[in-house]
N, C-alpha and C positions, 0 to 999 in steps of 0.2 A: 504493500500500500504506500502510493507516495502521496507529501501532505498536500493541500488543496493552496493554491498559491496564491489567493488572494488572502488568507488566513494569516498574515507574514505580519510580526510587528517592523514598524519604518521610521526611517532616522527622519528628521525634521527636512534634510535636503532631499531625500530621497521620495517624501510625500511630495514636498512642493514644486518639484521637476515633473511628475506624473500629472501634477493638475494643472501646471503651465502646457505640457502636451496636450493634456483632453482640450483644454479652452483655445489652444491654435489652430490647432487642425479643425475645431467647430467654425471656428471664425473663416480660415480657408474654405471651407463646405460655403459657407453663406457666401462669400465673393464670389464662389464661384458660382455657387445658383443665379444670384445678380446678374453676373455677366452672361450665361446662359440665358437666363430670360430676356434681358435688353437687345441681346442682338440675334433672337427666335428670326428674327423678319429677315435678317443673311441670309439666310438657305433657302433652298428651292422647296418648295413641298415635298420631293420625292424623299428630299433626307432629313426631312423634318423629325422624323421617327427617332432618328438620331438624339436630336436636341431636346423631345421631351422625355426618351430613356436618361439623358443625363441628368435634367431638372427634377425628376423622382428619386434620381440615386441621392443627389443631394441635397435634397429634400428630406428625405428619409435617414440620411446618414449627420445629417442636421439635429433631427431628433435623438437621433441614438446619442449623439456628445453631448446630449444637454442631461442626457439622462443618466450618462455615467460620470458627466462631473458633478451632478446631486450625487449619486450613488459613492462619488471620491468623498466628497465632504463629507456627506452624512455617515460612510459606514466604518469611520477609524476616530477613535478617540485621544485625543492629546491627553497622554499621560509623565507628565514627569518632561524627558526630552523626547520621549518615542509617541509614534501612532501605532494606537495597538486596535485591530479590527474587532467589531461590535456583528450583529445577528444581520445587517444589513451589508458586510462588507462579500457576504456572497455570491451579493451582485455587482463586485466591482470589475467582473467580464464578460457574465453572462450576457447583458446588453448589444455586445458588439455580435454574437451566433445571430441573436433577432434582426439585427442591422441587415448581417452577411447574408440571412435568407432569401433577402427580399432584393437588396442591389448586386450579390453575386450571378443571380441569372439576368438580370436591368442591364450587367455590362456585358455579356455577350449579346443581347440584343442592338447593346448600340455599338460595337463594331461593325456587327453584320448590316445594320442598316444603311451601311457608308460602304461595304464590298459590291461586287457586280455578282453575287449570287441571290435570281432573281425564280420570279415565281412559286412552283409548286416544290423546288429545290431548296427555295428562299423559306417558305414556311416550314416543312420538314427538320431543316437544320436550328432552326433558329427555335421550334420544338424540343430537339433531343438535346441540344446545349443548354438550356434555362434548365428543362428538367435533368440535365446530367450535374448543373451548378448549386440546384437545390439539393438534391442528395446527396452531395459530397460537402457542403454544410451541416445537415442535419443529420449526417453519420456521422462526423466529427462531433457535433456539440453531444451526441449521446455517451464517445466516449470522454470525452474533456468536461462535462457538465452532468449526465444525468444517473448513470452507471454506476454507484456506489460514491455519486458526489463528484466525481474524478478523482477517486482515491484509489482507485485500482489498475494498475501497470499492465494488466493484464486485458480488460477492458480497452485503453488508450491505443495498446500494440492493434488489437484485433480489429476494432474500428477507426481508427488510423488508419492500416490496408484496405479497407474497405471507400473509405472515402478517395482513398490515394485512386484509388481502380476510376472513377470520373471524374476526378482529376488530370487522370491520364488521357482518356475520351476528349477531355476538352481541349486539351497539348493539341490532339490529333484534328479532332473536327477546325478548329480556329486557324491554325495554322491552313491545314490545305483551301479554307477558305480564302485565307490571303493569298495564299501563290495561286489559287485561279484569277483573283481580281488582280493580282503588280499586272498581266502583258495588257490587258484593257482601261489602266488608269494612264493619266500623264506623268510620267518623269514625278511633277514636286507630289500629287497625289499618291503616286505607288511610294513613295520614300516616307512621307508620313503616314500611311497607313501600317508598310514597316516599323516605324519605331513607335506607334501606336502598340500592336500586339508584342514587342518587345516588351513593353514598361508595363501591358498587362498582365502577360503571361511570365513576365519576371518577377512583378510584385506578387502573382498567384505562388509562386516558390519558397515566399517568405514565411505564409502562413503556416504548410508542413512542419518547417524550420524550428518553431517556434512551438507548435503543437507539441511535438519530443521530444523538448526539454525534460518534461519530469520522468520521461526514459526512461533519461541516460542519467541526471545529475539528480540530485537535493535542491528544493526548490528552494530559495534562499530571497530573503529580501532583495537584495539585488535584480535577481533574476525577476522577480516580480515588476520590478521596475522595468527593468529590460525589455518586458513583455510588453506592458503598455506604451514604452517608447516605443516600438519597433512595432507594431500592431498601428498605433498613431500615425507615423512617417508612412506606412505603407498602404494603409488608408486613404491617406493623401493624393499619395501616389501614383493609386490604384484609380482613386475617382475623380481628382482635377488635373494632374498633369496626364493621365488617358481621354479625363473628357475633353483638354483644350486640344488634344492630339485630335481624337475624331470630330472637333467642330473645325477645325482646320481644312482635314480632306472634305468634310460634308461643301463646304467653303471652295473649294477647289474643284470639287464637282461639281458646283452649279455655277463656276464662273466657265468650267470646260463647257457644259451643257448649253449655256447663250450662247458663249462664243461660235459653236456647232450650230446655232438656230433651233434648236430641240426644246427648248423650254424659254418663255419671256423669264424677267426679273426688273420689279417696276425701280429697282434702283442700285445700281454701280455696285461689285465687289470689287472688295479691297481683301488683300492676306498683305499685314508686315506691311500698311502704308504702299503698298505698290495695288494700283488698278488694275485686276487682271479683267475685268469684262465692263464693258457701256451697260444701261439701264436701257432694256428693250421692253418696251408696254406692251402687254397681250391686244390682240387685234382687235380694233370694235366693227361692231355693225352699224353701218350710215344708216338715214333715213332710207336713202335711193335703193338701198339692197334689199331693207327690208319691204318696202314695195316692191320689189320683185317677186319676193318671195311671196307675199300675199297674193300676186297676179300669177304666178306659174301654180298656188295651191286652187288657185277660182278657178283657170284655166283646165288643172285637172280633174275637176270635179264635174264641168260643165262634159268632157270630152267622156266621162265614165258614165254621166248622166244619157248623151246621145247612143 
């Protein structure tokens, strides 16, 4: 049985370094929602899908900081010069499994929304990925949270592999999504969709990392801290420097997309201060067309009538 890691008394610097993390990366989430919402109206509709999978993640992952810097506060008591945890510090991780349930499959969605795998292709994948990123969540939180508390090494190894198994699914399906959409994107679009699924599929690597700590070691004040920096940073990571990645390409496709004539866009992109496409207004109907069209529907009513 290893001990449960939020259960850890903590030195005075080591509390108040974990709760400057919770309340940063809360505050990056909120920028980044901001910015996400103010500039919805950049992208074309087709990739829009994109831009409100990110505004839910950080949305969501908004709530979850707010709830685990209560849960910092509230559930360690200053005693003496230490924090020693109270009946509430056993939610001082649990919060982030509920977060990961809901935006670990939100961010496979919104890569895929920005690749060119389309249609009946597009829905299938973007199917088995949510649902391969939910259960490889919620295998984990059963052995890290609910299985004997997470006091059982035994539990952690065996659900651990388990989770690792769609984990793996998702290395595989993400990836060969991308190498279909690099020969069909532009140059700067295949290159940040590239380092898109780098920084998520890197930051997906952290998580395991971190999960097997109580393994291999003695779960130590330290490490407890470690956890939540490291969990913090890559949080971050995971949801604003991935989501500015795929509002970039989203951004990139729809300035490729006017420029091609495929889609209007009532007003100029810009990537990085540089104009990649003019502002093309979708087509109107004149008066003159639309009497026509009222004169060729009389006309064929009269000729169906004779």
């Amino acid at each position: 049985m290893t001990p449960v890691p939020e259960l850890q008394d903590l030195s005075l610097g080591l509390y108040d370094l974990v709760f400057y993390a919770l309340v940063v990366a809360g505050f990056a989430l909120f920028a980044y929602f901001v910015y996400t919402w103010k500039t919805t109206s950049e992208i074309a509709p087709k990739y829009r899908p994109a831009v409100l999978a990110g505004l839910l993640i950080a949305g969501v992952a908004m709530l979850s900081y707010a709830v685990l810097a209560l849960k910092w506060d509230t559930g360690y008591d200053l005693v003496g010069d230490v924090y020693r945890p109270n009946a509430e510090a056993r939610f001082a991780l649990a919060p982030r499994y509920i977060d990961w349930t809901v935006t670990v499959p939100l961010l496979t969605a919104e890569f895929l929304a920005v690749t060119t795998v389309v249609g009946a292709k597009a829905r299938s994948l973007r199917f088995t990925t949510m649902a391969a990123a939910f259960l490889m969540i919620i295998t984990g939180y059963f052995g890290s949270q609910v299985l004997s508390q997470g006091r059982s090494t035994t539990a952690l190894v065996v659900w651990g592999i388990i989770s690792t198994l769609f984990y793996a699914y998702l290395y595989v399906a993400l990836i060969g999504a991308l190498r279909s959409s690099m020969p069909e994107l532009t140059p700067a679009a295949a290159v940040s969709l590239r380092n898109a699924a780098i920084v998520l599929l890197g930051t997906f690597g952290v998580y395991p990392l971190v999960y097997a700590i109580p393994v291999f070691f003695d779960t130590t004040p330290a490490w407890l801290a470690g956890i939540q920096l490291t969990y913090s940073a890559a949080d971050v990571l995971a949801k604003v420097g991935f989501g500015v990645l795929v509002h970039k390409v989203a951004k990139l496709r729809t300035a490729a997309d006017v420029e091609a004539g495929l889609t209007p866009h009532p007003e100029p992109v810009f990537v990085s201060q540089v104009q990649l496409a003019a502002a093309v207004l979708p087509p109107t109907t004149g008066a003159a067309a639309a009497a026509e069209a009222r004169e060729a529907t009389a006309t064929g009513r009269a000729a169906r009538r004779a």
